[in-house]
Each structure stands twice: as structure tokens, then as C-alpha cells.
Backbone bond lengths (Angstrom), bond angles and torsions (degrees), N, CA, C in turn:
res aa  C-N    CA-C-N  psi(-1)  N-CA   C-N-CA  omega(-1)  CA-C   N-CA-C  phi
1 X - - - 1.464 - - 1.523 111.37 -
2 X 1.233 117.18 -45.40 1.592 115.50 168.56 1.654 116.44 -54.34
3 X 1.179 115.02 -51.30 1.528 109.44 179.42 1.740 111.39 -49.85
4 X 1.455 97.36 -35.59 1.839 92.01 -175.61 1.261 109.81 -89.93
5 X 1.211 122.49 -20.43 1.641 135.94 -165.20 2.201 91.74 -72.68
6 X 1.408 99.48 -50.03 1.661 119.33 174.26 1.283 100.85 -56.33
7 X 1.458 156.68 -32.05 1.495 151.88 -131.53 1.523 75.65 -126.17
8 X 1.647 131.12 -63.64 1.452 108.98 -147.79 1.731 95.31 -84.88
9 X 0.912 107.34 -6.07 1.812 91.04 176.26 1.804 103.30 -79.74
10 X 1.094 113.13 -49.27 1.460 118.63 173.52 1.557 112.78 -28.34
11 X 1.922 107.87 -52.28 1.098 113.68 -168.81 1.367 120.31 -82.99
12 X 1.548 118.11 8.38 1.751 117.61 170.49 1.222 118.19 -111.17
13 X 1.218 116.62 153.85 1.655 125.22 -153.28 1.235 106.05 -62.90
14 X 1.394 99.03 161.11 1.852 94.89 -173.33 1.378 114.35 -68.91
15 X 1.081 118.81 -51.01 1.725 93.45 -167.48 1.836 118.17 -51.11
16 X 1.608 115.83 -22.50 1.120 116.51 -174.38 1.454 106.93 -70.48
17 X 1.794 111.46 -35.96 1.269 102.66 -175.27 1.299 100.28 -70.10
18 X 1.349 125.76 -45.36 2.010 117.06 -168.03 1.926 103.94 -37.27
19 X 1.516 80.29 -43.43 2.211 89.61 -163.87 1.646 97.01 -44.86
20 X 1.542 98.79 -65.86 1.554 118.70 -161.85 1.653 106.77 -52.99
21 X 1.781 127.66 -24.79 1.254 121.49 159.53 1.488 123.07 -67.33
22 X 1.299 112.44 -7.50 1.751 100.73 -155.50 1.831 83.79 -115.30
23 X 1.700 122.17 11.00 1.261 102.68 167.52 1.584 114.64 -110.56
24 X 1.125 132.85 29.94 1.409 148.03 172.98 1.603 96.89 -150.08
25 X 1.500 95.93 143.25 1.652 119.48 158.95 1.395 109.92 -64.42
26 X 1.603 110.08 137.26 1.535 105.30 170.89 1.568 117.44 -85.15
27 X 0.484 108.39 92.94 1.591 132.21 171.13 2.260 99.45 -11.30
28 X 0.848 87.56 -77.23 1.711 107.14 -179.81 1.872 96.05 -46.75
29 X 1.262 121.60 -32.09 1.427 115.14 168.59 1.324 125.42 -60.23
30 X 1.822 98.39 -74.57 1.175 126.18 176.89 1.756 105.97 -34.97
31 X 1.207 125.52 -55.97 1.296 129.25 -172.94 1.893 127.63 -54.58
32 X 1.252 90.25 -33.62 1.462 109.70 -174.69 2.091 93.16 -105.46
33 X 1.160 130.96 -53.60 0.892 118.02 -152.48 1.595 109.81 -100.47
34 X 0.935 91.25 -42.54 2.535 103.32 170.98 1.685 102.49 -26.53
35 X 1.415 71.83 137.73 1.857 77.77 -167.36 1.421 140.04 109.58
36 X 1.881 94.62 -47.06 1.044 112.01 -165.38 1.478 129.37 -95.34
37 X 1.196 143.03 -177.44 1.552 133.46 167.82 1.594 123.06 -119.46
38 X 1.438 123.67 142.40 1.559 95.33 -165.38 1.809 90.02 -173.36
39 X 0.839 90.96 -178.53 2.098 102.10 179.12 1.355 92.31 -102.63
40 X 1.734 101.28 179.27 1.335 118.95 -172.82 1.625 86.56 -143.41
41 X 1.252 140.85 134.56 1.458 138.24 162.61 1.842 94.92 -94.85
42 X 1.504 109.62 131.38 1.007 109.61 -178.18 1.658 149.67 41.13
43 X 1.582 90.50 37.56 1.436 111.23 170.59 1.460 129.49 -46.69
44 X 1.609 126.74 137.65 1.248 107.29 -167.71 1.729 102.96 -147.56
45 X 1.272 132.24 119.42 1.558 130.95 -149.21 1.433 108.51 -57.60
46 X 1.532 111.58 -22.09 1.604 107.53 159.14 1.189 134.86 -55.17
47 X 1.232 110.95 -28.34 1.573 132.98 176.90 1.630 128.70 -103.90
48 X 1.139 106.22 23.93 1.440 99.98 167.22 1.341 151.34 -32.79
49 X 1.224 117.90 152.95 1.201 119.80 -171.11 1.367 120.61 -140.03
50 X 1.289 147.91 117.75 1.332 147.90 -158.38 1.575 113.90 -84.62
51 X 1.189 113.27 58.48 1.408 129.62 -170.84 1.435 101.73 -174.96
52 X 2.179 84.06 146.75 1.700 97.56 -164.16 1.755 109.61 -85.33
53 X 1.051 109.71 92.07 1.621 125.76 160.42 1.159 112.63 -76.08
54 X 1.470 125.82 154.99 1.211 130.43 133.53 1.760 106.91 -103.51
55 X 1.424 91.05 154.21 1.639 118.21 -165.52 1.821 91.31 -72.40
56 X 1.538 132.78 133.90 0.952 121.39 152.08 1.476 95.66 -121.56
57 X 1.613 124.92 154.43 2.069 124.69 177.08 1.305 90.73 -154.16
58 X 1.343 119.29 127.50 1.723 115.00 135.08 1.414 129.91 23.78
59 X 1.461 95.12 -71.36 1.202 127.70 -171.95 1.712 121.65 -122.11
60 X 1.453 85.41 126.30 1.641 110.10 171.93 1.762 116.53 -66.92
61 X 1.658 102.26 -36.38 1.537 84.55 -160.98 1.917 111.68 -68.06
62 X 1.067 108.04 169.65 1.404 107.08 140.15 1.397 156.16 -118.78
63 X 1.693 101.82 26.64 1.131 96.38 164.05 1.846 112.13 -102.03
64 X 1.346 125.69 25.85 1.642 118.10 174.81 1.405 94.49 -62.32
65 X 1.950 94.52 162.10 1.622 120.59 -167.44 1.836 89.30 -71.60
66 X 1.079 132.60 -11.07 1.869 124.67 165.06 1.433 107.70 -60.43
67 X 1.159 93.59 -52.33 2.105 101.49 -167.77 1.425 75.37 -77.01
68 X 1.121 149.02 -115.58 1.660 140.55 -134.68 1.713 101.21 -21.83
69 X 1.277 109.22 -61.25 1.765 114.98 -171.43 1.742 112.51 -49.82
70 X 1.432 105.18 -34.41 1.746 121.95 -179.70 1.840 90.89 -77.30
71 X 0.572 136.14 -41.53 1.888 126.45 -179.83 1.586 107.93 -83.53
72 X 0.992 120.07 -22.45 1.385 137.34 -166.11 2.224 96.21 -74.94
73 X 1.709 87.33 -53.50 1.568 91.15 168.43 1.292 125.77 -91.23
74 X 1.497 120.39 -42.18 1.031 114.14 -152.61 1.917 99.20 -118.32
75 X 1.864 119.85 5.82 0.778 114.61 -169.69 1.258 128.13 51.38
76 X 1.198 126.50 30.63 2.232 133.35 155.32 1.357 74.52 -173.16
77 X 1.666 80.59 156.87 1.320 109.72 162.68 1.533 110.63 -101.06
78 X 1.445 114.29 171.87 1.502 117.56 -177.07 1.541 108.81 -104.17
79 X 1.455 112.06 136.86 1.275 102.51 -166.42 1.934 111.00 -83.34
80 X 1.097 83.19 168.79 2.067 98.83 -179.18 1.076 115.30 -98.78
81 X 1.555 123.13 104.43 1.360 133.30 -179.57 1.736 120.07 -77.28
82 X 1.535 108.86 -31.58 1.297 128.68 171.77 0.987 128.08 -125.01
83 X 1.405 138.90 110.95 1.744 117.51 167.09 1.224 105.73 -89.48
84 X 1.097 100.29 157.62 1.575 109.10 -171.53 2.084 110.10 160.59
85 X 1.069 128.41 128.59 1.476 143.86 168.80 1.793 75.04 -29.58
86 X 1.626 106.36 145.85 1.574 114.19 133.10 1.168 122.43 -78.45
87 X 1.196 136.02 -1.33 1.570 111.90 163.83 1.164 112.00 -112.46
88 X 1.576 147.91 5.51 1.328 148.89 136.60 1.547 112.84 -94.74
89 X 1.375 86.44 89.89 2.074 83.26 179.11 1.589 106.50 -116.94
90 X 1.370 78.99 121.37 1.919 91.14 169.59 1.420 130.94 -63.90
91 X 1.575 91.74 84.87 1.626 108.22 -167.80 1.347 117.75 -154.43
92 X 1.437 155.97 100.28 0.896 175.28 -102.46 1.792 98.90 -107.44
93 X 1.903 99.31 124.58 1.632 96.97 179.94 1.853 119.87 -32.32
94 X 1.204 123.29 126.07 1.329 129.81 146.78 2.136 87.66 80.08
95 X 0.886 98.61 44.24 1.695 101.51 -162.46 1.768 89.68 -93.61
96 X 1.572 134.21 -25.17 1.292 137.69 -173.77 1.169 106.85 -141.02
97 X 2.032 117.34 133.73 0.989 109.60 145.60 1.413 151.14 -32.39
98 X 1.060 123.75 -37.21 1.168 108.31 156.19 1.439 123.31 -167.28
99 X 1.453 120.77 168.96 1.771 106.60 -173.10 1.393 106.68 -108.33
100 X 1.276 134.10 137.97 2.046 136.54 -171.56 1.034 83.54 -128.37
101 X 1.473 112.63 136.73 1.407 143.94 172.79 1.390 111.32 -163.52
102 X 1.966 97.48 111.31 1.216 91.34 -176.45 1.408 84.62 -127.52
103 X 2.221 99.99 157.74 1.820 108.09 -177.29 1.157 91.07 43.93
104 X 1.101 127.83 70.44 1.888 118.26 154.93 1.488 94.19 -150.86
105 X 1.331 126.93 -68.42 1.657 103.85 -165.81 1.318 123.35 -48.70
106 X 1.302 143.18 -40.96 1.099 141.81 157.20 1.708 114.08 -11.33
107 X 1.238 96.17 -24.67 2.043 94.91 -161.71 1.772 83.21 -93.62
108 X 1.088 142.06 -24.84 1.352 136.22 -159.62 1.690 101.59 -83.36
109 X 1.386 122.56 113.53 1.447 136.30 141.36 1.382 115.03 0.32
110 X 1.595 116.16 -83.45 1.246 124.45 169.02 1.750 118.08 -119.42
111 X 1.145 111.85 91.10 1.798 141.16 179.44 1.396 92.65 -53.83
112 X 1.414 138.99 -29.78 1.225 108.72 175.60 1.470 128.55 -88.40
113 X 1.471 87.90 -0.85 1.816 102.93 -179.16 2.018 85.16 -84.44
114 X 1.182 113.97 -50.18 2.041 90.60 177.95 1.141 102.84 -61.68
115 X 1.113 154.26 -59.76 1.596 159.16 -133.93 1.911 96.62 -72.15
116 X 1.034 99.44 -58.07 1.921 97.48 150.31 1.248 144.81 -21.81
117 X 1.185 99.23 -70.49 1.566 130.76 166.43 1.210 133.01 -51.35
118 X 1.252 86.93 -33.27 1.576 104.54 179.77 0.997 120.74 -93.25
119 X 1.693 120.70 -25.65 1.461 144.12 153.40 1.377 91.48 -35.13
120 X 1.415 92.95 -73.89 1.616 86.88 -148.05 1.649 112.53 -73.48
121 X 1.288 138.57 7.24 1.604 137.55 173.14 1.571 86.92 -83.34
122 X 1.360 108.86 -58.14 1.881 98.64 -144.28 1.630 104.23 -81.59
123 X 1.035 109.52 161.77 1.656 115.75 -165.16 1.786 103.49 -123.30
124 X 1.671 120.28 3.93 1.528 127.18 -165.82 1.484 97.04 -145.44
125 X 1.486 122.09 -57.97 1.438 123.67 -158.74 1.088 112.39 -145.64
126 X 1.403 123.64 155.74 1.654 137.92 144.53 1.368 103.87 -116.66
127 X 1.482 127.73 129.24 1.124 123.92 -159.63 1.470 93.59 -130.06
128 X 1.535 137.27 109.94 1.308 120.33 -171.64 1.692 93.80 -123.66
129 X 1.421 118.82 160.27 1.771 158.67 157.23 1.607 106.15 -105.30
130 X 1.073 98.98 86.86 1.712 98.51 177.52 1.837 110.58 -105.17
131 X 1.295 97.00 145.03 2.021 85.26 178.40 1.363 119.62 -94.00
132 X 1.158 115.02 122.99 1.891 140.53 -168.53 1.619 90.72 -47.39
133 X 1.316 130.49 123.93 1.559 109.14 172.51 1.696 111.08 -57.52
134 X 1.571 128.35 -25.95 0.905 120.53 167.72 1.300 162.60 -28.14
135 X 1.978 81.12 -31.30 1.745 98.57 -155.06 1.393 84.94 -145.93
136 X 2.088 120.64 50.54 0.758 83.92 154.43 2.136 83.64 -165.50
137 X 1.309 123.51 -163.35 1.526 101.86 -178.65 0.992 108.60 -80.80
138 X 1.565 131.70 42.73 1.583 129.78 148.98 1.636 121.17 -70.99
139 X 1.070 78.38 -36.90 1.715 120.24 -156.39 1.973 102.53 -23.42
140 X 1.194 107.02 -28.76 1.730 109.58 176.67 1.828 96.07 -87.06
141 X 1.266 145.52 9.72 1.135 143.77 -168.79 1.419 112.49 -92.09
142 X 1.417 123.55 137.51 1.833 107.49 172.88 1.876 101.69 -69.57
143 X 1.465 107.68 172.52 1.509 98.37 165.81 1.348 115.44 -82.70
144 X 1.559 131.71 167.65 1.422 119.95 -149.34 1.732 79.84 -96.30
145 X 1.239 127.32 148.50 0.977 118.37 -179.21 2.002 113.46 -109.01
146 X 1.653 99.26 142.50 1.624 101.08 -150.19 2.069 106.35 -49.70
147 X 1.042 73.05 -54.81 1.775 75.69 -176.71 1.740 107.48 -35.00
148 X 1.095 110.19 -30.69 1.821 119.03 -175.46 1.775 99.93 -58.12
149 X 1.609 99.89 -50.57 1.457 107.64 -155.73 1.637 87.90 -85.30
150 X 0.918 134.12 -20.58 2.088 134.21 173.97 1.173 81.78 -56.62
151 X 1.146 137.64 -63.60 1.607 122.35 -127.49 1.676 88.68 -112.00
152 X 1.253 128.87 7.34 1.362 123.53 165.92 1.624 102.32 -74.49
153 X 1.361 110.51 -57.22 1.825 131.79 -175.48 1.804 86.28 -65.01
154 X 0.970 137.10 -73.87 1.383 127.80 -160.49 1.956 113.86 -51.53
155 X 1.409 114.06 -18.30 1.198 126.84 -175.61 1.246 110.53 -108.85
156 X 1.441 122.77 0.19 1.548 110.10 174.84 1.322 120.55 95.40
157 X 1.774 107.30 -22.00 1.536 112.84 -142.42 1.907 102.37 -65.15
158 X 1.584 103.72 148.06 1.338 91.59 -179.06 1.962 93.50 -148.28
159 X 1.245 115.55 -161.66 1.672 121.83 -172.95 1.371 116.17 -177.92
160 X 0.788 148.60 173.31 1.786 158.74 -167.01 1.675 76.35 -159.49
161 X 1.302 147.32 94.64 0.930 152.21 144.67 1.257 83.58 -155.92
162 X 2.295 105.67 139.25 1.391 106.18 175.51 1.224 100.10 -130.78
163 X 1.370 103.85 129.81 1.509 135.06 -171.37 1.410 135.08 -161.03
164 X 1.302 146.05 179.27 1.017 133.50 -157.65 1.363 82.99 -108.48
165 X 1.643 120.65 100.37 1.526 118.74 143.22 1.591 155.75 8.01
166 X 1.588 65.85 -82.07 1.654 91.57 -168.63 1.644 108.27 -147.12
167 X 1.268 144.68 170.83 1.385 139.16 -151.58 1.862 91.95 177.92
168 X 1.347 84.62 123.01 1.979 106.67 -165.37 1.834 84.43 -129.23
169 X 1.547 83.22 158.45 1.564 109.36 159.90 1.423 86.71 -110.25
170 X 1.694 112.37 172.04 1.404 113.38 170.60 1.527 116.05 -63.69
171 X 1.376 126.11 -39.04 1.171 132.36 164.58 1.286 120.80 -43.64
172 X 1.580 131.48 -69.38 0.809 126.29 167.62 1.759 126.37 -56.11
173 X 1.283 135.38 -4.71 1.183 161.46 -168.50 1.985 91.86 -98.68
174 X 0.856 106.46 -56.64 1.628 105.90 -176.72 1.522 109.65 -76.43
175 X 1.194 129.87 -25.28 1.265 143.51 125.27 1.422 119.07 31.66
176 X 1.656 74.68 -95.73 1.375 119.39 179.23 1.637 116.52 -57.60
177 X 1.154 113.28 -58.27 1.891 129.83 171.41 1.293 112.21 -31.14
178 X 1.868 103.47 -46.24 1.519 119.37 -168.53 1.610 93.20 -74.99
179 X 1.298 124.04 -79.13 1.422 121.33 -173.62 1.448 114.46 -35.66
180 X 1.171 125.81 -22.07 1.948 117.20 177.72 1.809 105.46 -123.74
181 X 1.480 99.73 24.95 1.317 115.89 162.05 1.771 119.50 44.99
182 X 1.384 107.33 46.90 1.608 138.31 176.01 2.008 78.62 -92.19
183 X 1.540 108.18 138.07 0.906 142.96 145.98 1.587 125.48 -89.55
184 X 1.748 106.02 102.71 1.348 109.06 -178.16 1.395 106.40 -110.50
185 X 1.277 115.23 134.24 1.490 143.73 178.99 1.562 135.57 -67.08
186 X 1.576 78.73 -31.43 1.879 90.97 -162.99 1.302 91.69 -167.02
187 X 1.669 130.79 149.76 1.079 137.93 165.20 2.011 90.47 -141.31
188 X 1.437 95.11 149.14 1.489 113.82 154.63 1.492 121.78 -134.56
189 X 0.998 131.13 138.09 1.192 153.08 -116.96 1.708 116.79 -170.62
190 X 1.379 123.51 78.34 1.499 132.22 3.54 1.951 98.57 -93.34
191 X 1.337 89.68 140.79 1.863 104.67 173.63 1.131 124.12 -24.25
192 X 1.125 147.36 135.79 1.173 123.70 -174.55 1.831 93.82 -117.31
193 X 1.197 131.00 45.42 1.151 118.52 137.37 1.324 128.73 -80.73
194 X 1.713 111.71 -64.55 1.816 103.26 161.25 1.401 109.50 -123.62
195 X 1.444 116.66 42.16 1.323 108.46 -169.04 1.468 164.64 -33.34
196 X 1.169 89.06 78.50 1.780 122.09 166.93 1.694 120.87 -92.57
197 X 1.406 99.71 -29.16 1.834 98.56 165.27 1.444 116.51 -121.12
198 X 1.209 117.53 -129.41 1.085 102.34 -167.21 1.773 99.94 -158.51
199 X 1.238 129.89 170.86 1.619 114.83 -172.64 1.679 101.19 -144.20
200 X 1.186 94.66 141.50 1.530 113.28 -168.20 1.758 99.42 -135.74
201 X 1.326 102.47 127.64 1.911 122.02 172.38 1.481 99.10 -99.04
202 X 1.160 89.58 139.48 2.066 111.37 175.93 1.487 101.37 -100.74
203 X 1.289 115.59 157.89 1.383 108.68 144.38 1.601 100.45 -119.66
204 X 1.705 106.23 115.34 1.144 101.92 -170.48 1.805 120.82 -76.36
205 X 1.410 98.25 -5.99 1.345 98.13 -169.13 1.473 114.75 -86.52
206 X 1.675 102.62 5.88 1.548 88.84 -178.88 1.389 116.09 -91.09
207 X 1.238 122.90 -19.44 1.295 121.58 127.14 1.884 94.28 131.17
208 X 1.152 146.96 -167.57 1.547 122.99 -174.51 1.458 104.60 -150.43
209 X 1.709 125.15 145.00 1.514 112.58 -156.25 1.698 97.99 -74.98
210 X 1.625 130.38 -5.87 1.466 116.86 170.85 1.035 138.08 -70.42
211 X 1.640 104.88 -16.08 1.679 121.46 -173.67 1.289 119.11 -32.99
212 X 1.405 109.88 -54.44 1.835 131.00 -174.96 1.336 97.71 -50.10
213 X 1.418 131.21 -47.16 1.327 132.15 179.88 1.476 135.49 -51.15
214 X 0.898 79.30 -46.82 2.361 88.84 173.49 1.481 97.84 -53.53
């Protein structure tokens, strides 16, 4: 019943699926994160999460085409507790349980410069929702391949152009964790919040062989 219960949610339009996530707890959250305290990089009231975050975005305002798209589904937008880049966040090593970012790394240039960062804030977790290129308008894209994204972080390379990056399967996404030596815990495959990506647990405290590098 789950495998088909997973296929017909897949198959209804998005805003119904966003609705149909925000009326059950995600289970895969609650478990790892309940309890706990932590940021959210680019939180959006469509996308909830049953854990105490604060909102950190880029951006302060609220009228960007994100906040229009967050009222568009979920009618309000979610407010911004921090501005600040997600991958330079003004926050003291291991200063929060943990960092949630969901549909957001994808927008980052070089993901292993956040995947870092995030190491180094959270002191329990990195809890990511990444989108499957499969299941979503990537879907004609090759996957970005890891060595591409090494030598993105090894070169500095960065952009103020916002776009979808880079495009992982979960596999290839864990990949990646292993090569900059992030310890992942748990993967689900496809998410079962609105599943179109897929969700992967860190243990951020084990700490990653790039750190020395920044």
C-alpha cells in the first residue's frame, strides 16, 4: 500500500501535493529532529516542518517571486529571522542542533561550500530534501557529476545567478557526502513529505575530511 499510496501522491499537481504534506507530520523529521533546536536555510510556509527552526534566506524582503509562490500555495509567506547567504551563516561553530534545508541546495553554485557550513553550525544534524532529477523539470539533465562539484569548491567558483546548479539522484547525492567525508545516516527515497526528491540525514558531528580547507 505504501508503494502505491507513494505513486498516486507523486501523480497530483503540485500545489495539492504541497497542501496534502503540511497535513501530517513528517515522520523522518520528527524522529531525528523533535526536541531539538536548529535553523532552516530558506524556509517557506508551504513547506513546513514540525520542528523548532528559525527561518534564515538571502533575503529579507517579502515581496521576492519565492514569497509570491509561498502565498500562491500556502497563502502567507514565512517570515525571515536571519538574512544572511546559506553558506556563510553568522553563527558560531556547532552553535545549533541542526541545519534543514529543503529544495534549497540545488540553488547553491558550489553545494560543497554549504555542505561545510553546515557541518560546521550544527552540532547533531544536517537534514536535507533534495529534488531527484527525475521527478522533477530537470528530468532531461545528465546528473552533475561529483568530481565537477570538487573542483567547483576547490576553484572558488561562485554566481549571483539563481538556478538549479546541480541535479543528483539520491545515490549520486550520497556520492558526494562520501567524497567530502559527511557521514549520512539515513536516506529516503522518494521523501515522503511531497515526494519529488528525496531526503538524506547527516551526522554532522562526525565532522568532514574538507573542513581544514575553508
Amino acid at each position: 500500500m505504501g508503494v502505491i499510496r507513494d505513486r498516486t501522491v507523486a501523480a497530483l499537481p503540485l500545489r495539492l501535493r504541497w497542501w496534502l504534506a503540511q497535513r501530517g507530520e513528517y515522520e523522518l523529521a520528527v524522529r531525528y529532529l523533535g526536541g531539538l533546536s536548529g535553523v532552516e536555510i530558506g524556509g517557506g510556509a508551504h513547506n513546513r516542518f514540525p520542528v523548532d527552526a528559525i527561518n534564515i534566506d538571502r533575503f529579507g524582503e517579502m515581496d521576492t517571486e519565492y514569497k509570491d509562490e509561498e502565498r500562491r500555495l500556502a497563502r502567507r509567506a514565512l517570515a525571515v529571522d536571519i538574512v544572511a547567504p546559506g553558506d556563510d551563516l553568522p553563527l558560531e561553530d556547532k552553535s545549533v542542533d541542526f541545519v534543514l534545508a529543503s529544495h534549497v541546495i540545488e540553488h547553491f553554485p558550489d553545494p560543497v561550500k554549504a555542505l561545510l557550513e553546515w557541518e560546521r553550525v550544527a552540532s547533531r544534524y544536517i537534514f536535507l530534501v533534495v529534488p531527484h532529477r527525475d521527478r522533477t523539470f530537470d528530468s532531461d539533465r545528465e546528473l552533475t557529476p561529483v568530481d565537477e562539484l570538487i573542483e567547483r569548491h576547490a576553484s572558488g567558483f561562485s554566481s549571483d545567478e539563481d538556478r538549479h546548479w546541480s541535479v543528483w539522484s539520491c545515490e549520486s547525492f550520497v556520492e558526494l557526502c562520501q567524497r567530502i567525508g559527511l557521514s549520512v545516516i539515513e536516506t529516503e527515497d522518494p521523501d515522503k513529505k511531497v515526494g519529488n526528491g528525496f531526503a538524506v540525514v547527516i551526522a554532522a558531528s562526525a565532522g568532514s575530511s574538507l573542513s581544514a580547507e575553508k
